[in-house]
N, C-alpha and C positions, 0 to 999 in steps of 0.2 A: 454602625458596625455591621449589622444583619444585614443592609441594606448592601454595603459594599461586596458582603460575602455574595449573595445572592447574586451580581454582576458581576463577580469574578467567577462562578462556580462551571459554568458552563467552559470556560477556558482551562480551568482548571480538569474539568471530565475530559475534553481533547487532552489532555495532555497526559493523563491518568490512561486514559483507551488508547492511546499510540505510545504508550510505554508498553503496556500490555502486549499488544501486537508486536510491537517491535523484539520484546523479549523471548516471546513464546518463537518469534520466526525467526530469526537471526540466532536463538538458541538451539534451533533443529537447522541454522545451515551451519553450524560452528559443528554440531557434532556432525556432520555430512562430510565436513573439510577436513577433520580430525583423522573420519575414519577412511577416509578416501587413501588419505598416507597410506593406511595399513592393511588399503586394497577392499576397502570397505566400503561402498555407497550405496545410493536411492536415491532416485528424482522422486519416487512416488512419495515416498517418508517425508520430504522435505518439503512437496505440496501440499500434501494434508496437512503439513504441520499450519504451514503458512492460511491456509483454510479456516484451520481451527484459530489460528490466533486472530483473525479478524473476527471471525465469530463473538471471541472471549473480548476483543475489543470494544466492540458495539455494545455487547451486550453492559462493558463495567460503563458506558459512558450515556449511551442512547436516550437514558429518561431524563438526562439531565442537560445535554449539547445536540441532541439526536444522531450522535455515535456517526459523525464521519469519519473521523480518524485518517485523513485522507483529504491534501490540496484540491487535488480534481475532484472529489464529488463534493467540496466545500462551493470550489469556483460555478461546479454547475449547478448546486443546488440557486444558489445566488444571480447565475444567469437565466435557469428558465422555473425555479418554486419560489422566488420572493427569499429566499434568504438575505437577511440585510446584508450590504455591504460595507456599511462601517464597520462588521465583525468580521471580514475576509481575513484581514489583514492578523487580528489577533487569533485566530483560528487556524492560521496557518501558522505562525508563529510556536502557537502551541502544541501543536500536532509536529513539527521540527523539534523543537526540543524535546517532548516526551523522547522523540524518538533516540535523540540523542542520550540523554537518561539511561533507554534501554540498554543502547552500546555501549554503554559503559558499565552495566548490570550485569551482560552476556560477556564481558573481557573478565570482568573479574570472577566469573566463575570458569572462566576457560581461558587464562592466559598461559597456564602451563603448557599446555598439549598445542597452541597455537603459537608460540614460542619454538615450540619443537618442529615445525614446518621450516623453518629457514635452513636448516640444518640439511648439509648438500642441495638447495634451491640455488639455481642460476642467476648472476647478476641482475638486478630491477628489482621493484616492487617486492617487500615482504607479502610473501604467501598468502598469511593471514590477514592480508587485506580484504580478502575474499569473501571472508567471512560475516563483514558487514557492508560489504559495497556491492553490486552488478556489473558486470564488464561482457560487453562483445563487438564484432567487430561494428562500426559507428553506424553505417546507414542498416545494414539488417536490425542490426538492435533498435534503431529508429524504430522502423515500421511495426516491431514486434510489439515493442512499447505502445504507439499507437493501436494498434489491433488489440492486443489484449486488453486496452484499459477503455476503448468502445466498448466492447463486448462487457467488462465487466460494467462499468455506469450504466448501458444501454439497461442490463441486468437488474441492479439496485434501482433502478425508476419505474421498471417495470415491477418487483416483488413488492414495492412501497407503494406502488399505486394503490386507490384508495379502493378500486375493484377488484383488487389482486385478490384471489382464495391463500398465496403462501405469505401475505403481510401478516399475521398470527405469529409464524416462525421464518419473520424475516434475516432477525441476526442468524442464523444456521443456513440458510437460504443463500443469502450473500458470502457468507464462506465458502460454502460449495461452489460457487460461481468463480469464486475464485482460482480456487481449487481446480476448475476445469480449465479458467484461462491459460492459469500457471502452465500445468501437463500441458495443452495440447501446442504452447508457443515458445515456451522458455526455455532458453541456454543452458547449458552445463554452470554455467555462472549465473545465474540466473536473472529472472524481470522484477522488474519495479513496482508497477502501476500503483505508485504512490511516489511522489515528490519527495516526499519528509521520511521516507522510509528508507530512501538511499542518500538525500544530503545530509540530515544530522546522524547518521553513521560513518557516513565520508568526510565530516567535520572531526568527529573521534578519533577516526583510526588514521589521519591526518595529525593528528596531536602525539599518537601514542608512535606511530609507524613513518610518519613522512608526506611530506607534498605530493609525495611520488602519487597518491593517492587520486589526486588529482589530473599530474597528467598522463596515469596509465591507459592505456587503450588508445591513443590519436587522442585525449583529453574530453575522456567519453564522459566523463562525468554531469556533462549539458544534457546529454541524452535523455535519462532518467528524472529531470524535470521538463524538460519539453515537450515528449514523448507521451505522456499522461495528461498531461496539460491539452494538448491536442485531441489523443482519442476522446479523452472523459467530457470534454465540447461535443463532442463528436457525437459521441452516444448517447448523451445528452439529448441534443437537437430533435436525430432521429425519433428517438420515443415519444418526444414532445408532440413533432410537428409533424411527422408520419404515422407510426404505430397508435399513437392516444388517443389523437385524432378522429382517427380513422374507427378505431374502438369504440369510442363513444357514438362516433354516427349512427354504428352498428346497432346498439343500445337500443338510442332512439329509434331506429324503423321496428327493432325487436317490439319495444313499448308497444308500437306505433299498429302493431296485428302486421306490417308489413310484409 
């Protein structure tokens, strides 16, 4: 029995860390969407929130899964640090459902006030789909998705390297990164750069609100796993095969009296 828990627990912290995150972000874009009705918003509120909750995500999972909470830095870790790949699959699995979890944690403390968006909205999609999904138009969202979720894995390979000075306070480190990707690329509806952060909420609000859910936007819902899945390769590679590289050479001539 000990032995099963101990195999199961690391899937178990993915899914515990992307509940967390999912709750803590999707609870600061629920109140974002709420208060926008009543002429009340913040991108900046709603990045730092998204910030902190990867923060708090890592940090409740890290000693135990090493806190990806997150497809794409699951898939890269797995592409270029030896992360096994018989756990991609349950790892991702579980990082989807926490997330799902979450959206359904953040409706039931906010279906009132997200309920009350329909109310004079225009034929399509309930309002408060918004609240746990991403929507923009299909190929800028693309590239946005990509770019930001470079930037951010390039980020986390970089703060986790093993010569990095901010791997001490990497969980806070990587939130911030976020935090900057979010600000300086994302939509009024905002970005993904997580797979499971927008499809097991778009599974939710899909149950609770409609298919529609799905083919809102041109059926943008592809976007935000593809999107991530791409850059986080991407940034990945770079740091690997360019920046590390290159870093350690530097090292060695440093060693070296060079």
């Amino acid at each position: 029995m000990s032995s099963l828990r101990n195999v199961a627990a690391p899937y178990w912290a993915e899914f515990i860390g992307t509940l967390v995150l999912t709750v803590v972000g999707l609870g600061a874009t629920a109140q974002n969407l709420t208060s926008a009705a009543a002429g009340r918003t913040s991108a900046l509120s709603s990045s730092v929130a998204w910030g902190l909750a990867v923060t708090l995500g890592i940090w409740s999972s890290e000693h135990v899964s090493g806190g990806h909470i997150n497809p794409a830095v699951t898939v890269a870790r797995a592409l270029f640090h030896g992360f096994p790949i018989k756990r991609v699959c349950g790892y991702v699995a579980a990082q989807t459902l926490g997330a799902f979890a979450g959206a359904l944690l953040v409706w039931a403390n906010f279906a009132g006030p997200l309920a009350e968006l329909s109310q004079g909205a225009p034929p399509g999609p309930h309002p408060a789909i918004y609240a746990f999904v991403t929507a923009n138009d299909v190929w800028p969202g693309l590239l946005a998705e990509i770019t930001a979720t470079f930037i951010f894995v390039l980020a986390i390979f970089a703060i986790t390297d093993s010569t990095s000075s901010a791997k001490t306070i990497a969980p806070l480190a990587i939130g911030l990164s976020l935090t900057a990707a979010s600000l300086g690329l994302s939509s009024p509806l905002g970005l993904a750069i997580n797979p499971a952060r927008d499809l097991g909420p778009r599974v939710f609000a899909a149950l609770v609100y409609g298919l529609d859910v799905f083919a809102d936007r041109s059926f943008y819902f592809w976007v935000p796993l593809v999107g991530p899945a791409v850059g986080g390769t991407a940034g990945a590679f770079v740091y690997e095969w360019l920046v590390k590289r290159d870093a350690e050479y530097q090292h060695a001539l440093e060693g070296a009296g060079a």
